[in-house]
DRENTORTOR-563919 format. One line per field, with one value per residue (C-alpha): residue number from 0; chain; x, y, z. Coordinates in nm, 3 decimals, padded with zeros to 5 digits. Each point is the difference from the previous one (the first is absolute). Example, Ala and Ser with C-alpha at 12.3 -4.5 7.8 and 13.67 -1.06 7.14 Angstrom:
BEGIN
k [0:1]
c [A:A]
px [01.230:00.137]
py [-00.450:00.344]
pz [00.780:-00.066]
***
This chain:
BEGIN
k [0:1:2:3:4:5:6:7:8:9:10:11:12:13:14:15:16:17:18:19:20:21:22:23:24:25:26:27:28:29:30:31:32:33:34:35:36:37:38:39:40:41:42:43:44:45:46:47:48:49:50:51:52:53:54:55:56:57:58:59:60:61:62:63:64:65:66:67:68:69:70:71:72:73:74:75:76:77:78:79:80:81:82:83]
c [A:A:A:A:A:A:A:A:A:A:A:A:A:A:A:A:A:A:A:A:A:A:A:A:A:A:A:A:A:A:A:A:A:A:A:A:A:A:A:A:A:A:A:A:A:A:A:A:A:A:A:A:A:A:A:A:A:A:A:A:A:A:A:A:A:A:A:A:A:A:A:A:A:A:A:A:A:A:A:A:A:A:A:A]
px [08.616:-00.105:00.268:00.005:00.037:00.297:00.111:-00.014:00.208:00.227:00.031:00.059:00.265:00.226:-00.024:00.089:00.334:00.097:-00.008:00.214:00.209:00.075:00.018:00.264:00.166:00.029:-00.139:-00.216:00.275:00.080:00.367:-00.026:-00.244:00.340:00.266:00.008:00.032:00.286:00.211:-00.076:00.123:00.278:00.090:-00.021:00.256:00.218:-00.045:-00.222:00.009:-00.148:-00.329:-00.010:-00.231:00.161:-00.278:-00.314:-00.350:-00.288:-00.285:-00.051:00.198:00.314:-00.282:-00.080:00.323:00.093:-00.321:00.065:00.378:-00.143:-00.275:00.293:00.260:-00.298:-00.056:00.358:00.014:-00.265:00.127:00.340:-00.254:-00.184:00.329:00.181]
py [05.375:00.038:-00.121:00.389:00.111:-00.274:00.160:00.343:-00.085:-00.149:00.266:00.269:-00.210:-00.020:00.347:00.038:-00.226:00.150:00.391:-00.157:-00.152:00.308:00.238:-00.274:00.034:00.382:-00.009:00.300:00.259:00.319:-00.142:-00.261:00.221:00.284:-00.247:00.105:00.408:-00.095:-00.192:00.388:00.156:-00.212:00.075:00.375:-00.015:-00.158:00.238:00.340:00.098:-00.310:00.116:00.369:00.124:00.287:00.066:00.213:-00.098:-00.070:00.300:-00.136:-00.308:00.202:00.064:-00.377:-00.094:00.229:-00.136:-00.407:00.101:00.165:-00.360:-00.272:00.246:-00.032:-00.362:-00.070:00.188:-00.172:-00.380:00.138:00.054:-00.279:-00.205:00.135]
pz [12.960:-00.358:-00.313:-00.124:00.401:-00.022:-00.316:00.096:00.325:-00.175:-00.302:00.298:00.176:-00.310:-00.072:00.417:-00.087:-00.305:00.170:00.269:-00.215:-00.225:00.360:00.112:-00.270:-00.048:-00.380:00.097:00.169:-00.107:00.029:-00.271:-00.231:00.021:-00.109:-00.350:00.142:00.246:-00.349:-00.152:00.347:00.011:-00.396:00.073:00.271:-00.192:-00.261:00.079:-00.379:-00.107:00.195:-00.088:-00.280:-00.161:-00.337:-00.022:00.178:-00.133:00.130:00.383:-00.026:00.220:00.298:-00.031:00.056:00.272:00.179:-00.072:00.151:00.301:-00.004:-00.001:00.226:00.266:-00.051:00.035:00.356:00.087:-00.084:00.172:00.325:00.003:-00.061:00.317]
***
């Protein structure tokens, strides 16, 4: 075996432990990437008004944010699933 076989072995088998390390860790899960939208969920049911927008929309920004609601209500049901 060659020094750059050697080194390319070796490059590969540190990127192998540091994927299993962040998968063991759960650095790349939906849950920990939603942490900062469940502290906004959890401030809106403490206080609904605090989350309601009650001004004018910009042209096609009120479709937007019908359609990102719809996006995250989905993504929640689906966390709740996969959590069961």
């Amino acid at each position: 075996m060659s020094i750059q076989s050697f080194g390319r072995f070796g490059a590969a088998l540190c990127l192998a432990a540091v994927v299993s390390g962040c998968s063991s860790l759960g650095l790349g899960t939906p849950e920990r990437q939603t942490s900062s939208a469940s502290r906004v969920s959890d401030e809106c049911k403490a206080s609904r008004s605090k989350c309601l927008y009650e001004g004018a929309y910009e042209s096609g920004e009120r479709n937007y944010a019908e359609e990102e609601a719809r996006r995250l209500n989905l993504a929640e049901i689906e966390r709740l699933r996969r959590s069961r």
